[in-house]
C-alpha positions in Angstrom: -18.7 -2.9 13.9 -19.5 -6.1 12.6 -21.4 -4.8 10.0 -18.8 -2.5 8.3 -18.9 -3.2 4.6 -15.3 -4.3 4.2 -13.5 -4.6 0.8 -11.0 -7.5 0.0 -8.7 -7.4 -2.7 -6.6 -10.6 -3.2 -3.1 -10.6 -3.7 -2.3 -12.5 -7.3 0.8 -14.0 -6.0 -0.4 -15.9 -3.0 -4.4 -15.8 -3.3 -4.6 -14.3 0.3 -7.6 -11.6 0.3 -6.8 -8.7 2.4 -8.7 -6.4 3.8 -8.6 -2.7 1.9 -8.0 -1.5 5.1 -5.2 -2.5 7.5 -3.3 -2.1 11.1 -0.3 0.4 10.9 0.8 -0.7 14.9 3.6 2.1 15.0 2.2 3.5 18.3 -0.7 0.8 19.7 2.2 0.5 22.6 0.7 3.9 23.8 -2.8 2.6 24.1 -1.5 -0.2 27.0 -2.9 -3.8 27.4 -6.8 -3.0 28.1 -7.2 -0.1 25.1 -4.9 -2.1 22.8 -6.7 -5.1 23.0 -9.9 -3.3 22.7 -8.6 -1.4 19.7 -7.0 -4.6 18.0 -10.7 -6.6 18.7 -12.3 -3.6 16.9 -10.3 -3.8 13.9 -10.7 -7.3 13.6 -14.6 -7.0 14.4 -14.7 -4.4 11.4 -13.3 -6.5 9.1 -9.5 -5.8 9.1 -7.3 -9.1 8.9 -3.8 -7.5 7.6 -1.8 -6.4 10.5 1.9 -4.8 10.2 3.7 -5.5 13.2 6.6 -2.9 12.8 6.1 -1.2 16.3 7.5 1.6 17.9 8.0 0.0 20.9 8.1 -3.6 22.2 5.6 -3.0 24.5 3.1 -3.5 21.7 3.9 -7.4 21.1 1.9 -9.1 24.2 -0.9 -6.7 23.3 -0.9 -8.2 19.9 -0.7 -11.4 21.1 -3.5 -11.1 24.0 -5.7 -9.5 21.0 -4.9 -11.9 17.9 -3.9 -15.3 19.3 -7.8 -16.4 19.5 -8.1 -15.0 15.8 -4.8 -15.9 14.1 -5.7 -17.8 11.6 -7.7 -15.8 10.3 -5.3 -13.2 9.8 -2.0 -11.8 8.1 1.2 -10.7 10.1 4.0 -8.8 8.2 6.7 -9.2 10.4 10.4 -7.0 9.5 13.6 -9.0 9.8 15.4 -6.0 10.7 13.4 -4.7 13.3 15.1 -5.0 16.6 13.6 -4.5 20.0 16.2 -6.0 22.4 16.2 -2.1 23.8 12.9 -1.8 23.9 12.2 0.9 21.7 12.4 0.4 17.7 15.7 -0.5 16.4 17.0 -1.2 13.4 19.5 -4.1 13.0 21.6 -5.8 9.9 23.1 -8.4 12.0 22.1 -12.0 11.8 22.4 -13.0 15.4 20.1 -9.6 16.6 17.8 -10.9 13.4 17.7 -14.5 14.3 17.0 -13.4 18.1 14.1 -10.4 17.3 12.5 -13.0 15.3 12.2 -15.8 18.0 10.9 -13.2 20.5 8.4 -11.9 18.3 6.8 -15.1 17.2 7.0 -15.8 21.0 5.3 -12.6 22.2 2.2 -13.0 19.4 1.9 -16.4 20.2 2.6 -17.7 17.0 4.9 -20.1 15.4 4.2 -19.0 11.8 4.8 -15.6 9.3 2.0 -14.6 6.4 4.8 -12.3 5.1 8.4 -12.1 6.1 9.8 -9.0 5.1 12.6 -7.9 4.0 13.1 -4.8 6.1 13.7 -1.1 5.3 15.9 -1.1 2.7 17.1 2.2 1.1 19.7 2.4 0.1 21.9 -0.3 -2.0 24.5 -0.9 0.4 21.5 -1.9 2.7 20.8 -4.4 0.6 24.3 -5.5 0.1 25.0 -6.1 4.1 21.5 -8.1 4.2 23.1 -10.4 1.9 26.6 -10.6 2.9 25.5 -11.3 6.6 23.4 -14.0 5.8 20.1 -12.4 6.7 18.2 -12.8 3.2 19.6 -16.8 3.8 18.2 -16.7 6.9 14.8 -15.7 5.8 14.5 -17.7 2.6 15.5 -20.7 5.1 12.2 -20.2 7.3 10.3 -19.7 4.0 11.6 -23.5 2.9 10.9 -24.5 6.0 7.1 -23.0 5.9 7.4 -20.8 9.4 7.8 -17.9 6.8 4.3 -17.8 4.0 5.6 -15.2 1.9 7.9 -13.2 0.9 8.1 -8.8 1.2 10.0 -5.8 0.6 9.9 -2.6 2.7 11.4 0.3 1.4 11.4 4.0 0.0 13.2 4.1 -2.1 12.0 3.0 -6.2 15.9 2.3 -7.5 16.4 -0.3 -4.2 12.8 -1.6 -4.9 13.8 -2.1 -8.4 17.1 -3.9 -7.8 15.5 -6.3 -5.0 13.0 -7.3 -7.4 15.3 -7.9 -9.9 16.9 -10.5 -7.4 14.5 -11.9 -5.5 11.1 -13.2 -6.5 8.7 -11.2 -3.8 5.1 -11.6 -3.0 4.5 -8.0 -1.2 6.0 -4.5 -1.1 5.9 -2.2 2.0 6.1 1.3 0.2 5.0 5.2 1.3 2.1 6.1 -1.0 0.6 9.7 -0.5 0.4 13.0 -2.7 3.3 14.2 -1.0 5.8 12.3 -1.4 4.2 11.0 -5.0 5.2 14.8 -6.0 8.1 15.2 -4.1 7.5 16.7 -0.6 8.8 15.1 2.6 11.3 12.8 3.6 10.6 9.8 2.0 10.3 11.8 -1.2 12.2 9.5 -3.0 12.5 9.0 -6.9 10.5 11.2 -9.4 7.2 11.1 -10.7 7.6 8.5 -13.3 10.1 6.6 -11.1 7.3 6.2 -8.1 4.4 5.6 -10.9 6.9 2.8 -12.5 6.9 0.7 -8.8 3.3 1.0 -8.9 2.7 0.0 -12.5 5.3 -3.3 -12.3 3.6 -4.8 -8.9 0.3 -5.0 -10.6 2.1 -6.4 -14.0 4.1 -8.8 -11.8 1.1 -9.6 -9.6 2.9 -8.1 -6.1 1.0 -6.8 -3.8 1.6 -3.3 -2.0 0.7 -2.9 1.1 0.8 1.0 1.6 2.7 2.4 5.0 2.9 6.5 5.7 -0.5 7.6 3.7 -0.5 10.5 5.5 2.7 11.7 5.2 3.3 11.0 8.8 0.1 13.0 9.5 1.1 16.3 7.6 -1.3 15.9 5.1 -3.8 16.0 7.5 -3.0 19.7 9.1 -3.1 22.7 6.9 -0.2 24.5 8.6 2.3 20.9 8.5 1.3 20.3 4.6 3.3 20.8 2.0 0.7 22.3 -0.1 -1.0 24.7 2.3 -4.2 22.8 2.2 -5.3 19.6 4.3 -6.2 16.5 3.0 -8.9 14.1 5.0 -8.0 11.0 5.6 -10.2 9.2 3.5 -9.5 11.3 0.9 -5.4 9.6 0.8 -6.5 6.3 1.8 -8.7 6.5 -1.9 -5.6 8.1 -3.5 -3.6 5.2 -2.4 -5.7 2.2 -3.1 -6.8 3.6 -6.8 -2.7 3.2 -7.2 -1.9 0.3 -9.6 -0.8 -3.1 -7.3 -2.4 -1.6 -3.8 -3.8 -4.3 -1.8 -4.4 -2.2 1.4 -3.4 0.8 2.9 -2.0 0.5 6.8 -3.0 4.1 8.4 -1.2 4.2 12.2 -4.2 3.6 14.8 -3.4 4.1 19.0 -6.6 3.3 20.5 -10.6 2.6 19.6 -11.3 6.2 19.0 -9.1 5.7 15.7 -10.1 2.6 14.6 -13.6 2.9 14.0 -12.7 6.3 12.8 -10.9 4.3 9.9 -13.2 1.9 9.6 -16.1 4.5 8.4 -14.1 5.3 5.7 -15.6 1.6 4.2 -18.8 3.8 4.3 -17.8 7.3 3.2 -19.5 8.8 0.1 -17.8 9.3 -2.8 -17.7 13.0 -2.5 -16.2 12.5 1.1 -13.4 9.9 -0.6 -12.6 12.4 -3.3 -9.0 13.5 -4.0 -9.3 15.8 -7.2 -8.4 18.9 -5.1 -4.6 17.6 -5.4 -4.5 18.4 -9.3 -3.8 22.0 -7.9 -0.9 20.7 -6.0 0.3 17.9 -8.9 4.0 19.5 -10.2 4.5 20.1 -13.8 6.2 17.1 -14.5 2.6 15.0 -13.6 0.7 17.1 -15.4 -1.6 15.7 -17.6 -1.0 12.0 -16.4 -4.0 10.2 -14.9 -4.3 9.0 -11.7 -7.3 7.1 -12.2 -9.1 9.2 -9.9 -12.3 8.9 -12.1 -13.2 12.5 -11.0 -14.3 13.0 -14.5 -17.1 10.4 -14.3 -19.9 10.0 -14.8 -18.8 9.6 -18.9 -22.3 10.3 -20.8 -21.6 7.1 -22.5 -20.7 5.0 -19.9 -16.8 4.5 -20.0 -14.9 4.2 -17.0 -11.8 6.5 -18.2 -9.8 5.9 -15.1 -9.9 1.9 -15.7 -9.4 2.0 -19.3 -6.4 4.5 -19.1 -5.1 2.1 -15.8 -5.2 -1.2 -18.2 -3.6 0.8 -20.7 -0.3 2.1 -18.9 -0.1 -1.4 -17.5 0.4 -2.7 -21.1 2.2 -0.4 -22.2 5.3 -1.4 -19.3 4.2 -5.8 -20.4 1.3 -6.4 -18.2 0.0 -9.8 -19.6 -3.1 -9.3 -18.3 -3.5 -5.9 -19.3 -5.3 -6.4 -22.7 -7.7 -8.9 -21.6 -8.6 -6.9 -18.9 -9.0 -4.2 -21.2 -11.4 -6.2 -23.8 -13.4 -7.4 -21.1 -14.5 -3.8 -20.0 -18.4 -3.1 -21.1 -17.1 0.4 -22.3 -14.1 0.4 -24.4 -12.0 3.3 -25.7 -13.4 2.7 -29.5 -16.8 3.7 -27.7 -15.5 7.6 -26.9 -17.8 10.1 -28.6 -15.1 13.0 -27.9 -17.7 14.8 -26.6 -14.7 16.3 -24.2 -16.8 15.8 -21.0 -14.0 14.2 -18.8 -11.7 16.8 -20.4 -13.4 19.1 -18.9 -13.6 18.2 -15.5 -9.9 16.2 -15.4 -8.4 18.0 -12.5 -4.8 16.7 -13.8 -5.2 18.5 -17.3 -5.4 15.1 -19.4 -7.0 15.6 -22.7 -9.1 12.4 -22.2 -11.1 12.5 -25.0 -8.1 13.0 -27.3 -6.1 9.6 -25.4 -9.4 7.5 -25.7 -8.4 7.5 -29.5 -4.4 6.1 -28.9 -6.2 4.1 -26.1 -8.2 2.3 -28.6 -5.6 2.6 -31.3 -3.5 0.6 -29.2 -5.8 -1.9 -28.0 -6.8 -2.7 -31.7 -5.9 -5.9 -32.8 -4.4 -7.2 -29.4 
């Protein structure tokens, strides 16, 4: 596994480079101590170094620590404060003392005495953010972050209107949010916010240099079966880890893994062909309302000139909502959108009905002069 052509992205905010890939740990407590530790070693052998440590059961933490200890510092934790396991199982818990107590366990069980990222845990609906504050558990947090036992600071949630408030209140350095076709077009529970609402998240991390760090990419695995998806039609799983990282901000995408089996499984998705990563076949799906959008699927390459549409159009929606960056980016492309022949090409083969050819010209109209 050692070999596995890993892909690092770095997060803007804290120059940590993650892994494209990461450990969703939901149900590694199934696996027990010897297949855990074999699974976690795997990861870590292929290249993975961004671990989420939201369990389902506390079972999972001396595996993680057995696994990771020797390794640790050459990897990133998120660790919830909010998640509880004084029951065993998952537990969700406001309260500063359960907080304060969850915490100290944790760090004891990985063997630790530092957090990458401290999040700020499942938060979705205002009031949730309200009792965080009132009972002193955001305090709490940003004390351990003075203190340097927390690194960073990050957000988990589903919902976009929370996200935006928290952000608007607290300066964070990563966001824990659901990215798949589903719920991008409204189907499933964690459906929330519209098309634009969703797209808006995406597009003001990557202006404000937050990371995402992408839980729930297959829809809790209905986008993998046929007769569970919303659509009618599975999806591979390669196919929505590519639809998530081509989102705008995406550092890495967290897929859950129980055992070895599923590891390198995910893993040879750092090998897959492009025809294997390929997501087009959700334009049938895509509701009216994200019609004619780009993803920045690039499904309309290759351009008989050379542009990459998908970039250019990315670079220009994030200028358009104050990305700084956005223009230089832009400029520094080989291919701009002044180079566009119209020779309708990508219009032709855009599986979300974008009239590419037709944008290139506002694209560069835009760009000119800036």
């Amino acid at each position: 596994m050692s070999s596995s052509p890993m892909k690092y992205r770095t997060n803007n905010r804290t120059g940590d480079r993650i892994s494209e890939i990461g450990f969703g740990s939901a149900y590694l407590y199934e696996a027990g101590m010897t297949e855990g530790v074999r699974a976690l070693r795997t990861a870590v052998e292929g290249g993975i170094n961004y671990f989420d440590l939201a369990a389902g059961d506390a079972k999972a933490f001396p595996i993680w620590g057995e696994a990771l200890s020797p390794v640790r510092k050459d990897l990133f934790f998120q660790i919830h404060f909010g998640a509880d396991y004084s029951k065993g199982t998952y537990g969700w818990s406001l309260r500063l003392d359960d907080v304060k107590r969850s915490i100290a366990w944790q760090l004891s069980q990985l063997k630790t005495d530092y957090i990458d990222y401290g999040f700020i845990h499942c938060q979705d609906e205002l009031s949730d953010w309200e009792t965080y504050q009132r009972n002193g558990v955001l305090s709490y947090l940003l004390e351990l972050k003075e203190q340097g036992v927390v690194r960073h600071l990050g957000l988990s949630s589903h919902t976009p209107a929370v996200i935006q408030k928290i952000m608007d209140d607290v300066q964070i350095d990563m966001l824990m949010f659901s990215v798949n076709p589903a719920y991008d077009y409204g189907q499933g529970e964690f459906a929330n916010g519209s098309v634009d609402e969703r797209s808006a998240i995406y597009r003001r991390c990557e202006a404000e240099g937050v990371g995402i760090s992408v839980m729930k990419p297959f829809s809790g695995g209905q986008l993998l079966d046929a007769a569970q998806s919303p659509f009618g039609k599975a999806l591979t799983q390669y196919q929505c880890i590519q639809y998530a990282l081509d989102k705008p901000g995406v550092l890495t995408v967290l897929p859950g893994a129980s055992n070895t089996d599923d590891v390198k499984k995910l893993l040879r998705y750092c090998s897959a062909s492009e025809e294997e990563r390929d997501y087009a076949v959700i334009g049938s799906f895509a509701p009216p309302q994200a019609s004619g959008k780009c993803v920045y699927c690039n499904h309309c390459k290759p351009c008989p000139v050379g542009l990459d549409v998908g970039l250019i159009n990315k670079y220009y929606d994030l200028a358009k909502v104050g990305d700084p960056l956005a223009a230089e980016h832009y400029h520094t492309l080989e291919k701009n959108a002044s180079d566009c022949i119209g020779c309708g090409h990508c219009d032709s083969r855009c599986p979300f009905g974008v009239a590419q050819s037709a944008r290139m010209q506002e694209i560069a109209s835009f760009f000119e002069g800036k």
